[in-house]
CHARMM-style PDB file with segment names, atoms N, HN, CA, C and O in Angstrom:
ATOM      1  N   UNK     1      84.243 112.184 110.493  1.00  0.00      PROA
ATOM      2  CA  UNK     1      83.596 111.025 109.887  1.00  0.00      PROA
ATOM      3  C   UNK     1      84.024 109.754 110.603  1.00  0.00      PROA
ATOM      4  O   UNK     1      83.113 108.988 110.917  1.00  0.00      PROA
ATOM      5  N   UNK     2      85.505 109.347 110.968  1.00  0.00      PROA
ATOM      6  HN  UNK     2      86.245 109.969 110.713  1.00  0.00      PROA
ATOM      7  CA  UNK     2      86.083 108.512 111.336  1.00  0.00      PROA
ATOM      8  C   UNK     2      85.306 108.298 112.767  1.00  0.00      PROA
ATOM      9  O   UNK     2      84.918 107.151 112.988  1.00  0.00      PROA
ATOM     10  N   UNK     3      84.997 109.489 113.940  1.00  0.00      PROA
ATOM     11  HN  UNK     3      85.312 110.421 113.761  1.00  0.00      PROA
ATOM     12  CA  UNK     3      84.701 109.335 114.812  1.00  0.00      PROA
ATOM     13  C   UNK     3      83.241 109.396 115.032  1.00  0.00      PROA
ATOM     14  O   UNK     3      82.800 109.461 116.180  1.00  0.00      PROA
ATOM     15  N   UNK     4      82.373 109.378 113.877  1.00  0.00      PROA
ATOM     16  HN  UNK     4      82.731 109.326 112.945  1.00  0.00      PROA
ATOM     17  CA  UNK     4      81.061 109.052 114.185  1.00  0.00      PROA
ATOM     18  C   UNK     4      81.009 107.830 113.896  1.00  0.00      PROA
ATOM     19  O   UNK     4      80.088 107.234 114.455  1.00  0.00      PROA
ATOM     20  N   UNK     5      81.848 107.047 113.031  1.00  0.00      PROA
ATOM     21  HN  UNK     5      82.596 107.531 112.578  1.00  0.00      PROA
ATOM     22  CA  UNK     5      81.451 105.807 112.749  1.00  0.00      PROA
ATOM     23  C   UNK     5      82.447 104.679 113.874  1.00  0.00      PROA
ATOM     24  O   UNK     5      82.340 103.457 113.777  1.00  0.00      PROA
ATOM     25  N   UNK     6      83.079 105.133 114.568  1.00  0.00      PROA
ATOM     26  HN  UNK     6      83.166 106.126 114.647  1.00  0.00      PROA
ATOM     27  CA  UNK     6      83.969 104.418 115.195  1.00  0.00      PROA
ATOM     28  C   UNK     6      83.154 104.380 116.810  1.00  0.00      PROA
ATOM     29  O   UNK     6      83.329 103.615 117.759  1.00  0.00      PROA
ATOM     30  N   UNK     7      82.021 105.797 116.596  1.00  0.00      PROA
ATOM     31  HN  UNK     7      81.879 106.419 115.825  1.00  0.00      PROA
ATOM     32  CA  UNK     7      81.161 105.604 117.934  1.00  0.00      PROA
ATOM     33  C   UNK     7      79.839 104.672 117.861  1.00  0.00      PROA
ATOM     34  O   UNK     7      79.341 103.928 118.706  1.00  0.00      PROA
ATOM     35  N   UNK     8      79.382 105.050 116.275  1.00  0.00      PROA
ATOM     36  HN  UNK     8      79.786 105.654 115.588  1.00  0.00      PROA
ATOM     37  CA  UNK     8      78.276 103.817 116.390  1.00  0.00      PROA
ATOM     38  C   UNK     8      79.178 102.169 116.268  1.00  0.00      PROA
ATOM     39  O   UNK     8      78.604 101.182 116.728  1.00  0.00      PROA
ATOM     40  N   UNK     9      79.980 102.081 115.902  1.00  0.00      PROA
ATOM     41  HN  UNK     9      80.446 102.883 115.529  1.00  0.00      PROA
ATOM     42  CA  UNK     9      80.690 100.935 115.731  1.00  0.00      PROA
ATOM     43  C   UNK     9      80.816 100.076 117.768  1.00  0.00      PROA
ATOM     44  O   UNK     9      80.682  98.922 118.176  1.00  0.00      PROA
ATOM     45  N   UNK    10      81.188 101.692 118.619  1.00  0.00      PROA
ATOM     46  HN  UNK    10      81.297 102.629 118.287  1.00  0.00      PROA
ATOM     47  CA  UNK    10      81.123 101.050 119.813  1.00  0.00      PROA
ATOM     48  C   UNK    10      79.716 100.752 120.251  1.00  0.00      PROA
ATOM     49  O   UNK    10      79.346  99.808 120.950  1.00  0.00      PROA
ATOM     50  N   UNK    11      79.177 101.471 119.857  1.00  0.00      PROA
ATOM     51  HN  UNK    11      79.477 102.237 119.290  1.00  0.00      PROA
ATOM     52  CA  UNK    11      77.455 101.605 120.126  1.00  0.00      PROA
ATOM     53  C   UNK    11      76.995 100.287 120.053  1.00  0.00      PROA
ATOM     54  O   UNK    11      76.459  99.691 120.988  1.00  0.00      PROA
ATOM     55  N   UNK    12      77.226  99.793 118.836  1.00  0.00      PROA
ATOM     56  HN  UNK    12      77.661 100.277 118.077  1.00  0.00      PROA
ATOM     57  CA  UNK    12      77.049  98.189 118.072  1.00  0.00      PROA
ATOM     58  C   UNK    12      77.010  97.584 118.780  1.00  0.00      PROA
ATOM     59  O   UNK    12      76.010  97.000 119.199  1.00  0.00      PROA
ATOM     60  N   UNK    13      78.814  97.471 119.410  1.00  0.00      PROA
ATOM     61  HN  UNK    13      79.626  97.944 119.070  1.00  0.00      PROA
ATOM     62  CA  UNK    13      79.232  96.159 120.000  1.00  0.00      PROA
ATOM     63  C   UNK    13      78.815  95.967 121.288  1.00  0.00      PROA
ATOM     64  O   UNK    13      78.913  94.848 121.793  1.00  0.00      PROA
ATOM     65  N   UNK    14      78.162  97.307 122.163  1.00  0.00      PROA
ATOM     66  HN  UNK    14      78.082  98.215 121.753  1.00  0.00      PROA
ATOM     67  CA  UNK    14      77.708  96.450 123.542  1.00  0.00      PROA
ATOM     68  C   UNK    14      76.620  95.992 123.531  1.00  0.00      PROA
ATOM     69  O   UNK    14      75.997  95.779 124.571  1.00  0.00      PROA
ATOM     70  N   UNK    15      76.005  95.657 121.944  1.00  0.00      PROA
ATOM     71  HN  UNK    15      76.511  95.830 121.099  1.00  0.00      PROA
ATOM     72  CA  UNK    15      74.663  94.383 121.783  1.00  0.00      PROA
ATOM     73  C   UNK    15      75.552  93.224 122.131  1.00  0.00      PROA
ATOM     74  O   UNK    15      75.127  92.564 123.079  1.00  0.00      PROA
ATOM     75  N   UNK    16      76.919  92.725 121.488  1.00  0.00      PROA
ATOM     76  HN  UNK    16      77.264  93.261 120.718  1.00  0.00      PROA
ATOM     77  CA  UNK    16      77.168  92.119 121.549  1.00  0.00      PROA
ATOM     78  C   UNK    16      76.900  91.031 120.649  1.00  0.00      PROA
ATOM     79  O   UNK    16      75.759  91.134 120.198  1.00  0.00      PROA
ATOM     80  N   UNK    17      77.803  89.569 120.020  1.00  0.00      PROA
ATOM     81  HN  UNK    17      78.729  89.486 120.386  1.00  0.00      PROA
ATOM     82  CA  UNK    17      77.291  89.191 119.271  1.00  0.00      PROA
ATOM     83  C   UNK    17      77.385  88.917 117.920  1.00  0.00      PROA
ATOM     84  O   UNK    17      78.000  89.815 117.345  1.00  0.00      PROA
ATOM     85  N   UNK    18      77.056  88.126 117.264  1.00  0.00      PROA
ATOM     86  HN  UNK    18      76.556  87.396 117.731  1.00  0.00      PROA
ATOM     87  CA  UNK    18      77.056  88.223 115.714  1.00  0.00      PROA
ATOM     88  C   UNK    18      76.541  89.491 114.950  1.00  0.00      PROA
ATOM     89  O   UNK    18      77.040  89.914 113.907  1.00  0.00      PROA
ATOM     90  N   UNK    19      75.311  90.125 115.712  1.00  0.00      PROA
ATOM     91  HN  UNK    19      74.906  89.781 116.559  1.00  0.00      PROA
ATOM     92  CA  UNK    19      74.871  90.743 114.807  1.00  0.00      PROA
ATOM     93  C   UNK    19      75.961  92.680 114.830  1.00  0.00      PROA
ATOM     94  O   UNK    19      76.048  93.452 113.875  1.00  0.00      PROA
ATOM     95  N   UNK    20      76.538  92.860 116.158  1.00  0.00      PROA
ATOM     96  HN  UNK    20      76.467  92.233 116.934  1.00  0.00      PROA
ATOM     97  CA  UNK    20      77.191  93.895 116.175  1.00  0.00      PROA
ATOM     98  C   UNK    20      78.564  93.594 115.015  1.00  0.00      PROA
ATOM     99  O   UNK    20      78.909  94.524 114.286  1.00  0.00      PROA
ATOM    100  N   UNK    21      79.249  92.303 114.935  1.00  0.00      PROA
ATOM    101  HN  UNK    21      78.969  91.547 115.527  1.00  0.00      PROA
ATOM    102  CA  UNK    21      80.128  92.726 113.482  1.00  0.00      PROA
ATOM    103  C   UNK    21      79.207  92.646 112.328  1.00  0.00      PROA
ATOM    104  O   UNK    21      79.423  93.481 111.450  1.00  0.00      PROA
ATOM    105  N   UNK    22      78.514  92.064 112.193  1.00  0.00      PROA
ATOM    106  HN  UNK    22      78.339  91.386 112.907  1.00  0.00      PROA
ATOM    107  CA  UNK    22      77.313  92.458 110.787  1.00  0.00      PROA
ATOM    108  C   UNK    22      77.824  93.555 110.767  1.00  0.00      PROA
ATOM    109  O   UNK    22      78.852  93.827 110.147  1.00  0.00      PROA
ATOM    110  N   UNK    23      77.006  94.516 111.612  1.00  0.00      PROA
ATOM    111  HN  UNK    23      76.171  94.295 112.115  1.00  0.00      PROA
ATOM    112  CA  UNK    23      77.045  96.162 111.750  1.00  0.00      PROA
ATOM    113  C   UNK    23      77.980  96.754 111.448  1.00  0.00      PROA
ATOM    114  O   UNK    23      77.901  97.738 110.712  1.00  0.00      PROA
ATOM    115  N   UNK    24      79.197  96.273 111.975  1.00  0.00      PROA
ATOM    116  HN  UNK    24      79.261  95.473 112.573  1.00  0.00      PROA
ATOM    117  CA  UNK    24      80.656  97.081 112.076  1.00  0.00      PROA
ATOM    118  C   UNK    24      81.247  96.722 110.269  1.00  0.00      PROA
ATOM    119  O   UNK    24      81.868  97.405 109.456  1.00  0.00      PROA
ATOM    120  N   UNK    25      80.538  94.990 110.222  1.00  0.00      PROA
ATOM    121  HN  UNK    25      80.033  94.435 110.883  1.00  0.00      PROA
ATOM    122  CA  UNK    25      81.409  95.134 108.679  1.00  0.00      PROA
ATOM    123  C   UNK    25      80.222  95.997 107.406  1.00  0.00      PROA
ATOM    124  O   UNK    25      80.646  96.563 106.399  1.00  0.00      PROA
ATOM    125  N   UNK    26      78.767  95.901 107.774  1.00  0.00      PROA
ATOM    126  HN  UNK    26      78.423  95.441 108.592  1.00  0.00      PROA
ATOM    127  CA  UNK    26      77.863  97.381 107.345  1.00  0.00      PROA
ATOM    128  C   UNK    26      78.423  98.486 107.143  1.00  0.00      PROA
ATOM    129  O   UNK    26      78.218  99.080 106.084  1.00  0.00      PROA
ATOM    130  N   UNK    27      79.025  98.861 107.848  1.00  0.00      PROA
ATOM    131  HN  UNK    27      79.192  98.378 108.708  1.00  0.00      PROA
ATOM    132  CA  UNK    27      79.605 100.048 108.430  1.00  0.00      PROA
ATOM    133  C   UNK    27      80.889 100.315 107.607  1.00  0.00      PROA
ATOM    134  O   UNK    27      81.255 101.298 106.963  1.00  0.00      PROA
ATOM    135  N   UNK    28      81.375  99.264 107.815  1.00  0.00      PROA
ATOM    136  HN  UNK    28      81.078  98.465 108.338  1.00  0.00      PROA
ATOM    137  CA  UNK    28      82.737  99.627 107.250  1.00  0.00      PROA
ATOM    138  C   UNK    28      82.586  99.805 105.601  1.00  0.00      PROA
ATOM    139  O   UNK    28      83.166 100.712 105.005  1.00  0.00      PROA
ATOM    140  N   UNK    29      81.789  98.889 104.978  1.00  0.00      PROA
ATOM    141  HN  UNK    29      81.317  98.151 105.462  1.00  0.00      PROA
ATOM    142  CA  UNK    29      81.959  98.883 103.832  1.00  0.00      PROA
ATOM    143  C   UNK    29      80.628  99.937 102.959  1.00  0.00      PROA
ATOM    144  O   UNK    29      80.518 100.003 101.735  1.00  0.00      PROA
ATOM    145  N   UNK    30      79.663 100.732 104.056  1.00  0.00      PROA
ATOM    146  HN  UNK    30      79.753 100.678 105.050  1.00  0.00      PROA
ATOM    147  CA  UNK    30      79.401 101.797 103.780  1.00  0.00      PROA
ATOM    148  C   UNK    30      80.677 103.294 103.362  1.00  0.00      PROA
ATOM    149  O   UNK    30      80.880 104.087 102.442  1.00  0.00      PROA
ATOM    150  N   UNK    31      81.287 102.932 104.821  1.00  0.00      PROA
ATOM    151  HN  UNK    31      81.123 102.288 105.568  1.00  0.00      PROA
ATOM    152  CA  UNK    31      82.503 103.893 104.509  1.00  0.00      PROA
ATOM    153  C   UNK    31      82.738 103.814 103.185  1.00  0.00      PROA
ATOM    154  O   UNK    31      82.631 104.717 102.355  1.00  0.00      PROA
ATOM    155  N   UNK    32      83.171 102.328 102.971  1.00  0.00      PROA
ATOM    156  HN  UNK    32      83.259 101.594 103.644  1.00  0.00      PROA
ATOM    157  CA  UNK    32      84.426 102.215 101.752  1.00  0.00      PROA
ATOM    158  C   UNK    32      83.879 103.037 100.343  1.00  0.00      PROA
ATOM    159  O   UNK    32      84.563 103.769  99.628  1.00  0.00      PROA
ATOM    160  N   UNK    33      82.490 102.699 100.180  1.00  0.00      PROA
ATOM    161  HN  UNK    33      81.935 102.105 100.761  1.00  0.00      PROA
ATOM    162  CA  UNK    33      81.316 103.645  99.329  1.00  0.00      PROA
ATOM    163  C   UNK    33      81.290 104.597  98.974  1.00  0.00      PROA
ATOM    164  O   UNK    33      81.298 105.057  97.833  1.00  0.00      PROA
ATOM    165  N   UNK    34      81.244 105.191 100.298  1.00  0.00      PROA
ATOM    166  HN  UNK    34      81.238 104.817 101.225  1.00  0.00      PROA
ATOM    167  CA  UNK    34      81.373 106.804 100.628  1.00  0.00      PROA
ATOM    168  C   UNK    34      82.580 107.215 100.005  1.00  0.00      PROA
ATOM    169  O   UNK    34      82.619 107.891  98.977  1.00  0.00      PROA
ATOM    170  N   UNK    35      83.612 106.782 100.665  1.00  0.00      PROA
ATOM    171  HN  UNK    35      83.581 106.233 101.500  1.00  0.00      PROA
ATOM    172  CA  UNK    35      85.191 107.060 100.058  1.00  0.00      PROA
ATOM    173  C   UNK    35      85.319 106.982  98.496  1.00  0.00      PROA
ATOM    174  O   UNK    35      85.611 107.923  97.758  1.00  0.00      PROA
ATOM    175  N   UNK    36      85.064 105.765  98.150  1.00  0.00      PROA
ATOM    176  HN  UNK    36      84.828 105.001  98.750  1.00  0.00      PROA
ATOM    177  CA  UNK    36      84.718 105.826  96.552  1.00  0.00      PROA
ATOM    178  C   UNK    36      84.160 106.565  95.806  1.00  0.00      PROA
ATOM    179  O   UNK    36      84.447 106.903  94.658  1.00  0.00      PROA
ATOM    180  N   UNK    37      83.188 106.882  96.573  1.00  0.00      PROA
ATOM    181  HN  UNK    37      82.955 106.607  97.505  1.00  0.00      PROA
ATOM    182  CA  UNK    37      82.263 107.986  95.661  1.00  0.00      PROA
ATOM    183  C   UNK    37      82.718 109.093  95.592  1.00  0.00      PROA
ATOM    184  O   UNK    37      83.129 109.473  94.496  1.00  0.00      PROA
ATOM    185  N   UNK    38      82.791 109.966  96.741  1.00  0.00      PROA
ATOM    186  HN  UNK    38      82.457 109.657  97.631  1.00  0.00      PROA
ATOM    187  CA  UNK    38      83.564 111.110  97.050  1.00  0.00      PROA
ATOM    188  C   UNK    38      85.084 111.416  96.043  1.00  0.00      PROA
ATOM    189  O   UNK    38      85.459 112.446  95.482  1.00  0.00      PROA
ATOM    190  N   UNK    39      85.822 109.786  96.136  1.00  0.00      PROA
ATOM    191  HN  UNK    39      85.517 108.950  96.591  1.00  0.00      PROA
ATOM    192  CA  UNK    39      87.007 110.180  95.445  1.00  0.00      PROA
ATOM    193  C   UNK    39      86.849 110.387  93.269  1.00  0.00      PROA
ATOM    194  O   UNK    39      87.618 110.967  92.502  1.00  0.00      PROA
ATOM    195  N   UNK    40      85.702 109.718  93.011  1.00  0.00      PROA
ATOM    196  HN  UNK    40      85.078 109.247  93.634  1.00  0.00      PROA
ATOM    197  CA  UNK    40      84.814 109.558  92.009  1.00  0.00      PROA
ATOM    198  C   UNK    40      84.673 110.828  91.682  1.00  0.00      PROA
ATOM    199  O   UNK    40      84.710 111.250  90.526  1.00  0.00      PROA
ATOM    200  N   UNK    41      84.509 111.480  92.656  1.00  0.00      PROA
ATOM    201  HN  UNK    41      84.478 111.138  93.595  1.00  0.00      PROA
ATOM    202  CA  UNK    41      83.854 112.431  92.380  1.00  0.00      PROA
ATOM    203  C   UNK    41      84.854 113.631  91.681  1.00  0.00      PROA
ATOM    204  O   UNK    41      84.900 114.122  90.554  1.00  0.00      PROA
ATOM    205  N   UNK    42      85.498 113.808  92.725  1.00  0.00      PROA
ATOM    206  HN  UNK    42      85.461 113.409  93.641  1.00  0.00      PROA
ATOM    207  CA  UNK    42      86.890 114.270  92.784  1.00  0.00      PROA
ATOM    208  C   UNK    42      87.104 114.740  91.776  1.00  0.00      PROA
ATOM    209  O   UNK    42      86.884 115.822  91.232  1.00  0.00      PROA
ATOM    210  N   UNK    43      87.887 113.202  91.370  1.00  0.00      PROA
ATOM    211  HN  UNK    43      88.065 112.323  91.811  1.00  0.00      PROA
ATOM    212  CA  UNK    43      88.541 112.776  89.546  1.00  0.00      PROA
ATOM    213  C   UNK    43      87.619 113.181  88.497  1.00  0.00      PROA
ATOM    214  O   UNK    43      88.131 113.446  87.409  1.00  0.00      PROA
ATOM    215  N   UNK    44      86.358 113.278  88.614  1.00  0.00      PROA
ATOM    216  HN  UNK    44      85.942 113.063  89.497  1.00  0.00      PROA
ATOM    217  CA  UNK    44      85.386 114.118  87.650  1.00  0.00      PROA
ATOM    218  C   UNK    44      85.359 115.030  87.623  1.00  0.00      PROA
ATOM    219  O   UNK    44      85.039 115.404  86.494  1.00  0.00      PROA
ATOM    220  N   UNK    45      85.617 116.241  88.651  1.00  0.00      PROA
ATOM    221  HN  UNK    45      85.877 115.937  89.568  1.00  0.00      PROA
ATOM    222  CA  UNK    45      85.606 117.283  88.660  1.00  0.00      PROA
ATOM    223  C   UNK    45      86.843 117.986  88.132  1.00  0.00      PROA
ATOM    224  O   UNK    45      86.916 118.994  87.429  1.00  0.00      PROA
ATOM    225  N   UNK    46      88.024 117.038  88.756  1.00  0.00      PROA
ATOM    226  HN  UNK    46      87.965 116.219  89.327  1.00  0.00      PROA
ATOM    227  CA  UNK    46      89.390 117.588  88.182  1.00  0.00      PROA
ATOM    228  C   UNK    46      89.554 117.623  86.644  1.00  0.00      PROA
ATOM    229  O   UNK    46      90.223 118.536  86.160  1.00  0.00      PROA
ATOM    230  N   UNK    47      88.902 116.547  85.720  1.00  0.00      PROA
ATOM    231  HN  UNK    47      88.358 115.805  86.113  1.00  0.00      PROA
ATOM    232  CA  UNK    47      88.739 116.035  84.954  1.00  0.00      PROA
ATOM    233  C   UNK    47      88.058 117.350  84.011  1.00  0.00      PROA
ATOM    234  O   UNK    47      88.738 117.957  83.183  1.00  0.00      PROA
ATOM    235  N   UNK    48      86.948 117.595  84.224  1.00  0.00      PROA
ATOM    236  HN  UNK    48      86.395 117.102  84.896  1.00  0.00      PROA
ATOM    237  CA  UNK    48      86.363 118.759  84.020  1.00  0.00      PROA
ATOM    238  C   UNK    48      86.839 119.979  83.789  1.00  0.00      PROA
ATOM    239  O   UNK    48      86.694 120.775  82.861  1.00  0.00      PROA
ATOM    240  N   UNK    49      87.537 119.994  84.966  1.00  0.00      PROA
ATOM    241  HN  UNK    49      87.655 119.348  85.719  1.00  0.00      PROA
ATOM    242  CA  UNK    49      88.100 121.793  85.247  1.00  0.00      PROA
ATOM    243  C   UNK    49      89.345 121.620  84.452  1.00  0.00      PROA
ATOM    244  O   UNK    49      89.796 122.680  84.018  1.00  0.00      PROA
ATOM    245  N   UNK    50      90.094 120.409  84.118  1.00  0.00      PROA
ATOM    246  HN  UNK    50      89.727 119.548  84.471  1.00  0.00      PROA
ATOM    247  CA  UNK    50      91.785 120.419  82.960  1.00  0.00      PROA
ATOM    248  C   UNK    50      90.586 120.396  81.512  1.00  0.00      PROA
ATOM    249  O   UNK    50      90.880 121.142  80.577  1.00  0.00      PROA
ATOM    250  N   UNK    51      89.712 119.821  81.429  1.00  0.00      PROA
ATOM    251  HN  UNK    51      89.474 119.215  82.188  1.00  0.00      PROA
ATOM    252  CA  UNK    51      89.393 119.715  79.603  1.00  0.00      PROA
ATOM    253  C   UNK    51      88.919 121.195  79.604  1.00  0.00      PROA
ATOM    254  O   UNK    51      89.462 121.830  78.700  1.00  0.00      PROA
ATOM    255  N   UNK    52      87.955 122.010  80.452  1.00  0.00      PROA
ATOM    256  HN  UNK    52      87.514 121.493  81.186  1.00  0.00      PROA
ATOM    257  CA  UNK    52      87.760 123.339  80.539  1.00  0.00      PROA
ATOM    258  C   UNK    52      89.048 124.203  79.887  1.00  0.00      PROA
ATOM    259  O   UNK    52      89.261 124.710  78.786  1.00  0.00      PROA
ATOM    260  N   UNK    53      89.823 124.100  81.197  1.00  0.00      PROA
ATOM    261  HN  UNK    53      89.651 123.689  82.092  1.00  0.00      PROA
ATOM    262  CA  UNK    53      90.972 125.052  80.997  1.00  0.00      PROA
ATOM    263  C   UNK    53      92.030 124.800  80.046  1.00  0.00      PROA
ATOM    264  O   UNK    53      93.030 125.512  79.953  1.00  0.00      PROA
ATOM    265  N   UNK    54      91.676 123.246  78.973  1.00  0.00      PROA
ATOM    266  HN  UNK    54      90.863 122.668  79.049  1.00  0.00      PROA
ATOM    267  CA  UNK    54      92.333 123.476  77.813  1.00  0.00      PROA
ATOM    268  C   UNK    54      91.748 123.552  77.155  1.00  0.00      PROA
ATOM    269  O   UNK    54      92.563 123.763  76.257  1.00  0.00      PROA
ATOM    270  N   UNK    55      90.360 123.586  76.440  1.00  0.00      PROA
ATOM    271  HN  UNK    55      89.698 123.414  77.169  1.00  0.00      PROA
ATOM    272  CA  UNK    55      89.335 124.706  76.225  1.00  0.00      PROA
ATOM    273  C   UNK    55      89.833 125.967  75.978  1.00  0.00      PROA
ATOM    274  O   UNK    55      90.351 126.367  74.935  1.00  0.00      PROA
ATOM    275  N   UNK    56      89.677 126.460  76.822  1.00  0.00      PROA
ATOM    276  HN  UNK    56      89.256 126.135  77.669  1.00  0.00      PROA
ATOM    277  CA  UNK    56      89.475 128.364  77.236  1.00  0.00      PROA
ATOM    278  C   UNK    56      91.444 128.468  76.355  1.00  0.00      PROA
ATOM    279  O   UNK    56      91.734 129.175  75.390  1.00  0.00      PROA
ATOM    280  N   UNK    57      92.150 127.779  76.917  1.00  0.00      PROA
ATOM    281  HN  UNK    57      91.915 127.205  77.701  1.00  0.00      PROA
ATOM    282  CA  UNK    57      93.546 128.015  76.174  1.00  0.00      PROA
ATOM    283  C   UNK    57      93.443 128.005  74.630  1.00  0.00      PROA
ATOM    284  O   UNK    57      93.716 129.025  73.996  1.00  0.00      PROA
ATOM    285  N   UNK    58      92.989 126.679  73.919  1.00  0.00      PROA
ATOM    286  HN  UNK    58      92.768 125.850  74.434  1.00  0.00      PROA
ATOM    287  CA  UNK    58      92.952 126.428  72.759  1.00  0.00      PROA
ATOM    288  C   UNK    58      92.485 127.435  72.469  1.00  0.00      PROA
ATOM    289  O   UNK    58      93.177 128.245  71.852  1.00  0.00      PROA
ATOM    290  N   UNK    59      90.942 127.780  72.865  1.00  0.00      PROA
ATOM    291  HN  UNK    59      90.380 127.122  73.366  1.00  0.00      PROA
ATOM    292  CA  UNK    59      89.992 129.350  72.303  1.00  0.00      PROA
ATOM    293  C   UNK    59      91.318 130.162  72.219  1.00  0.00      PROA
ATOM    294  O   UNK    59      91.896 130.151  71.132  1.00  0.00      PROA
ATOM    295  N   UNK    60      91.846 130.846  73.222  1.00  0.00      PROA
ATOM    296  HN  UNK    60      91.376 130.854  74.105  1.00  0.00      PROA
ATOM    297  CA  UNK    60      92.625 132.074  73.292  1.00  0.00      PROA
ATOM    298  C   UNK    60      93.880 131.945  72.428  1.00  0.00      PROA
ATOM    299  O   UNK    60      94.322 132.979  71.926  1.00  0.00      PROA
ATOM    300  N   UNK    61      94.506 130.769  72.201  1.00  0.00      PROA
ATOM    301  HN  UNK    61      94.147 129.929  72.609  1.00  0.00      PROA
ATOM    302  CA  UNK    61      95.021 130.892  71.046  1.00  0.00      PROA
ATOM    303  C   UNK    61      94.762 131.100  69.522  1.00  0.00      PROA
ATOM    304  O   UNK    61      95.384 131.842  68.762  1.00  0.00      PROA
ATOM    305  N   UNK    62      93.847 130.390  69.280  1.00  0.00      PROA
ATOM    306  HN  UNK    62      93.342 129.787  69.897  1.00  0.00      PROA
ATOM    307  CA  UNK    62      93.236 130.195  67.265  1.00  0.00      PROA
ATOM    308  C   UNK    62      92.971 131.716  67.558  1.00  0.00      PROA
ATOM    309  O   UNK    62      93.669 132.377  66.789  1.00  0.00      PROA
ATOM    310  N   UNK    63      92.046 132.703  68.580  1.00  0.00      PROA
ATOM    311  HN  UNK    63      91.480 132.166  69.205  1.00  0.00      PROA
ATOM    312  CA  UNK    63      91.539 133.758  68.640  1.00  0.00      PROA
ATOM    313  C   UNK    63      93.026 134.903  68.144  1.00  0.00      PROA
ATOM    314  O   UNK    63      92.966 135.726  67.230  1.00  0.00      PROA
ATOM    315  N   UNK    64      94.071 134.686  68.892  1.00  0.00      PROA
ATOM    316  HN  UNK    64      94.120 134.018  69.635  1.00  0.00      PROA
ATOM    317  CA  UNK    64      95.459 135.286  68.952  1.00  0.00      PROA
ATOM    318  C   UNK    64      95.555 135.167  67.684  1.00  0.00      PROA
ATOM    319  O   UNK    64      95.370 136.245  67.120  1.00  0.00      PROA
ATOM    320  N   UNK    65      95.858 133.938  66.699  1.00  0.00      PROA
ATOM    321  HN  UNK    65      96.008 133.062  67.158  1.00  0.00      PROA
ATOM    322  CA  UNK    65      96.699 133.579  66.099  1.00  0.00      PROA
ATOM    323  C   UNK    65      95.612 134.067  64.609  1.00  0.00      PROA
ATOM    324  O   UNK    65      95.960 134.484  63.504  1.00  0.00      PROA
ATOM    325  N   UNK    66      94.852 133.919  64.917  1.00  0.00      PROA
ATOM    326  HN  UNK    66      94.570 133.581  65.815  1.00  0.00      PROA
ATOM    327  CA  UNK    66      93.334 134.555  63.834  1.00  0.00      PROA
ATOM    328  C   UNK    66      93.816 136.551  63.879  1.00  0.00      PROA
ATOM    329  O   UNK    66      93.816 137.352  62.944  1.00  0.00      PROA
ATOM    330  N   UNK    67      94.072 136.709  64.958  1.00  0.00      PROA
ATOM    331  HN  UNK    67      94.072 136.059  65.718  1.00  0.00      PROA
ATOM    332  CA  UNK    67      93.953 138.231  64.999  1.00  0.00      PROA
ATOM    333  C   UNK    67      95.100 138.659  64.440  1.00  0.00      PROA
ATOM    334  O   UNK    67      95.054 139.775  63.924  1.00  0.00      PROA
ATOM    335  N   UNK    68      95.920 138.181  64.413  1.00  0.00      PROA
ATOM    336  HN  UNK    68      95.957 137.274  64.832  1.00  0.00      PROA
ATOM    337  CA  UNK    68      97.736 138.152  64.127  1.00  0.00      PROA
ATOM    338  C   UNK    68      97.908 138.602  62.520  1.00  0.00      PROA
ATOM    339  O   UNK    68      98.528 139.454  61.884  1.00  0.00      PROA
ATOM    340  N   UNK    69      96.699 137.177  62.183  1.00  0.00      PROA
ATOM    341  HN  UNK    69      96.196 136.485  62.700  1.00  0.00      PROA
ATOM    342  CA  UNK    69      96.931 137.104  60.444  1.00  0.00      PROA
ATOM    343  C   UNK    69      96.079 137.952  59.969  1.00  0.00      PROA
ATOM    344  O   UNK    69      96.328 138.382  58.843  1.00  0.00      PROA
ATOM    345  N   UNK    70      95.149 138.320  60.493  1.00  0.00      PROA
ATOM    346  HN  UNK    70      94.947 137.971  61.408  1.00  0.00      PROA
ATOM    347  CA  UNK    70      94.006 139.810  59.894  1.00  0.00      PROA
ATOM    348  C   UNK    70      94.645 140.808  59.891  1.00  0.00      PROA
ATOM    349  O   UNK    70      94.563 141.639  58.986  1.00  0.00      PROA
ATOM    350  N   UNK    71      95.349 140.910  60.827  1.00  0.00      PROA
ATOM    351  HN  UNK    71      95.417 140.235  61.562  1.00  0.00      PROA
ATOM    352  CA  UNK    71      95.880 142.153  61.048  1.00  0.00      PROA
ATOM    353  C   UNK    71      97.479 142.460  60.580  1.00  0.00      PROA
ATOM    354  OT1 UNK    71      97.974 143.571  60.769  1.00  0.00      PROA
TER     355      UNK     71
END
């Protein structure tokens, strides 16, 4: 990722110019986006998979602790 954007970034600059840092700070703060999102993402998923898997625990206990006292 680093090195596709660090090649259009050179790409940019032999326009030369105001408008190649436009581009580069475009660029950069596309990254920053990307990164955000991705890490967004992340934390949702992790987020997910711990309330899941204390879920599925809680179930397997009341289930245990239900079977314990019937029996």
């Amino acid at each position: 990722m680093k090195c596709w954007l660090s090649h259009l970034t050179v790409t940019s600059s032999n326009h030369g110019g105001r408008e190649s840092s436009v581009v580069t700070i475009v660029l950069h703060v596309a990254a920053a986006v990307v990164v955000v999102i991705v890490v967004v993402v992340v934390v949702v998923v992790v987020v997910v998979v711990v309330v899941v898997v204390v879920v599925v625990v809680v179930v397997v206990v009341v289930i245990v602790v239900v079977v314990e006292i019937v029996v």
